[in-house]
Residue, then its C-alpha position, 0 to 999 in steps of 0.5 A: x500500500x502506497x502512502x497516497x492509499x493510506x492517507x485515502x482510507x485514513x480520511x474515511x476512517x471515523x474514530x470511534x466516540x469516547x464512552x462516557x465511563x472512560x472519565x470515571x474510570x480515570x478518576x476512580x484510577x487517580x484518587x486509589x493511587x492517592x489513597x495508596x501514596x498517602x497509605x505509604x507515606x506513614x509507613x516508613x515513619x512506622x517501620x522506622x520508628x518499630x525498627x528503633x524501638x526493637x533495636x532500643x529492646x535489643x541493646x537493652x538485653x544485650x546491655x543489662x547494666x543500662x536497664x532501669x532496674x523496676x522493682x519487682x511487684x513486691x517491693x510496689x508498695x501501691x499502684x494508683x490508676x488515674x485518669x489525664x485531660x487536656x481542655x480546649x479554651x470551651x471546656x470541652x476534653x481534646x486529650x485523654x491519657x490514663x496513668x498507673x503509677x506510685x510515690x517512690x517516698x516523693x519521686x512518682x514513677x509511672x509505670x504505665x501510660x496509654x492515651x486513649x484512642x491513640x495507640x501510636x502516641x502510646x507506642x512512642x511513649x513506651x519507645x521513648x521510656x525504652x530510649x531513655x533507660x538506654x541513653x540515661x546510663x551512657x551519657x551520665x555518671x552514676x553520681x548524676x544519676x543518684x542525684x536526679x534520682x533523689x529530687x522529687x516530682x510529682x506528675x500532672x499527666x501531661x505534665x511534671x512537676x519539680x518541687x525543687x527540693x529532695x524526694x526525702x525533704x518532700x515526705x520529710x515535710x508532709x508534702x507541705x513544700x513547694x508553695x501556699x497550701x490552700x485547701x486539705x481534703x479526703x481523695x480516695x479516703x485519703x487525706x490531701x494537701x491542696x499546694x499552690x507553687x507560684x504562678x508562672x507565665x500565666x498558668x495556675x497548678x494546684x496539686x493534691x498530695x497525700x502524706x501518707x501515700x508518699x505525697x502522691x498526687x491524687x489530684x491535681x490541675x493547671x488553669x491558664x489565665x485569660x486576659x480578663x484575670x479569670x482561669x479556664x483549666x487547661x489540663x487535669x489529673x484524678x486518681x481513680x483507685x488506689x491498689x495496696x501490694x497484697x504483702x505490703 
């Protein structure tokens, strides 16, 4: 066929009509590839951040002496189990996180932390205690360690907070330390001192420890002041239950 004949049948040849699916099919193509990219496009921070937290277990093992020892049950005294918040400016709850925890005479250890409806901000959490019993031992001297190891501190949930003196001087002092006591009342049958620290960069807390529990905080608040001198509460801490170790 010469070229003249090719170009006679092509200008009879009528291409056929686009069919009307063709544009959803395309689409429909398009928006499964970008569903699939934004799949992948956690996924490696995922993988990323599982892999550093097997590595983080497995030097744990391979290195005892930098494990954080926890003290078997027996040695808990008690574990309490409490509920966090964090409130938005209308009151209304934004975060939730619950804790198990005890008073190391003064210095609160959390043993457990989950925030709820948020099981990858929990594994970061748990990666993040694994990280730290790694790291802490290689960078600081056991004198250093002792040393942050006797200070107290009492956690908010979302927050800590530093008294800014001993462990052993907070529960010497029935947790009467760190500020103005400004209420005493029974929390879980518990007697608790109300300590208000002094305001800093327009923020309010108020902890409720209780002496005999090791100046646990059984409650406790932070309230954000708003230009016209009132409070809204910004986060908030409540004990739920108290668990004494059955050989205590």
């Amino acid at each position: 066929m010469t070229d003249t004949e090719l170009d006679e049948l092509l200008g009879k040849w009528n291409a056929p009509a686009t069919p009307a699916s063709l544009r959803a099919r395309v689409k429909l193509a398009f928006s499964a590839r970008r569903e699939r990219r934004t799949f992948f496009g956690w996924r490696p921070f995922a993988v990323a951040s599982l892999g550093v937290g097997l590595l983080v277990l497995a030097m744990t093992q391979a290195f005892p002496q930098t494990r954080k020892e926890t003290p078997p049950a027996a040695q808990i005294p008690y574990t309490v189990e409490s509920e966090t918040y964090r409130y938005a400016e209308d009151g209304s709850v934004v975060e939730k996180v619950l804790l198990t925890s005890y008073s190391d005479q003064g210095r609160e250890i959390v043993l457990d932390k989950s925030f709820v409806g948020h099981p990858f901000e929990t594994f970061q959490w748990k990666l993040g205690e694994l990280h730290n019993q790694l790291a802490l031992p290689l960078f600081y001297s056991k004198d250093e360690l002792a040393r942050f190891k006797s200070k107290a501190v009492v956690s908010l949930g979302f927050y800590q907070w530093y008294p800014g003196m001993k462990a052993a001087e907070l529960t010497k002092a029935r947790c009467v330390q760190g500020g103005a006591v400004v209420a005493r009342e029974p929390i879980l049958s518990f007697l608790a001192v109300a300590i208000r620290p002094e305001m800093q960069d327009h923020q309010r807390t108020t902890v409720w420890m209780a002496p005999d529990l090791g100046c646990f905080a059984l409650k406790a608040t932070v309230e954000e002041q708003r230009p016209d001198g009132t409070f809204h509460k910004v986060s908030e801490k409540r004990a739920l239950k108290v668990t004494w170790n059955a050989k205590r």
